[in-house]
N, C-alpha and C positions, 0 to 999 in steps of 0.2 A: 511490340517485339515480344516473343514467347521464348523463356529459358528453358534448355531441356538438363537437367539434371542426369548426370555420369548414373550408371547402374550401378549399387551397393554391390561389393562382393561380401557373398556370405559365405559362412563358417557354420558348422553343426557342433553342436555344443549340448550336454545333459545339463536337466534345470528338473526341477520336482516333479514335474509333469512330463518328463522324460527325455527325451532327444529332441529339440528344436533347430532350425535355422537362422539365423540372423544377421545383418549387416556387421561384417566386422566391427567396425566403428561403433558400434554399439552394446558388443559384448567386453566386462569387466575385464581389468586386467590380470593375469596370472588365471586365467579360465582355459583349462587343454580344449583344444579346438581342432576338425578335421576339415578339410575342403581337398573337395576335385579341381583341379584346372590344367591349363599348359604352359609349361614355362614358355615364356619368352624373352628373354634373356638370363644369365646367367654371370656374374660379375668376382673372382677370386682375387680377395683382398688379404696382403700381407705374404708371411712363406714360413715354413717349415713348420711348427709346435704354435703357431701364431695365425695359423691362415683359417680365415670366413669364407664364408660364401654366400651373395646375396642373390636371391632368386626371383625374377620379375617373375606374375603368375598371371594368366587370364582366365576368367571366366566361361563359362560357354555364353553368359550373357553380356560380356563384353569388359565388365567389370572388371579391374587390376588390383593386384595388392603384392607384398612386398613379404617374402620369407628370407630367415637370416639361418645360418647353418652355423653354428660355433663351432671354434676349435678342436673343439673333445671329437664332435660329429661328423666334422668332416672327414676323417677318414674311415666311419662304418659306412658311408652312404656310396656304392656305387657309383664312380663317374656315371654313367650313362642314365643313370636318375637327379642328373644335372645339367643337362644339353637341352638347348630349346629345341621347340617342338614336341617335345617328350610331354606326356600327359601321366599326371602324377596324384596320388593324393601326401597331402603334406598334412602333419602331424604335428600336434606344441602349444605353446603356449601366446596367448595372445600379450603382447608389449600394449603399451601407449606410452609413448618418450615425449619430450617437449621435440620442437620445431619437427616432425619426421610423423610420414604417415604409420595408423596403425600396422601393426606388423603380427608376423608368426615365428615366433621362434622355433624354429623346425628340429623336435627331437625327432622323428622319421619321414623319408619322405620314400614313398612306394611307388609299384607303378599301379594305375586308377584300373579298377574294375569296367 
């Protein structure tokens, strides 16, 4: 029986040798990181001076990962750069929490070039 292994979504990221790519899950934590993908879903948690927003993301290569929208930013970020299907680049800081995949904590997210 042959396992096939989920595709890594990667993130771009500056390192000494300048802009790289790499598996989220491999880049340090608190590292600002950019990725293209498309939301696929969109989930708003909580209300008024309290509410998040958690952004499912895909890859063009299939690859999923998980952006989180705080408080503060959720209301500079245009609804309509938070509805699936929309193809976005997302913007932040890479998390690693215990039990929860890595994450982006999304200071901007745009729409993708």
């Amino acid at each position: 029986m042959t396992t096939t292994l989920a595709p890594a979504f990667h993130v771009n990221h500056r390192t000494i040798a300048g802009t790289v790519s790499d598996p989220i899950h491999t880049v340090k934590n608190d590292t600002w990181v950019t990725a293209t993908a498309t939301i696929t879903t969109a989930h708003t948690r909580g209300t008024g001076s309290n509410t998040r927003v958690l952004l499912g993301l895909t890859a063009d290569n299939g690859a999923i990962a998980v952006a989180t929208i705080d408080p503060v930013r959720v209301s500079q970020i245009p609804d309509f750069f938070r509805r699936p299907g929309t193809r976005v680049e997302v913007s932040g800081f890479v998390r690693h929490l215990p039990g929860i995949p890595t994450t982006v904590e999304a200071i901007g997210v745009h729409p993708a070039a």
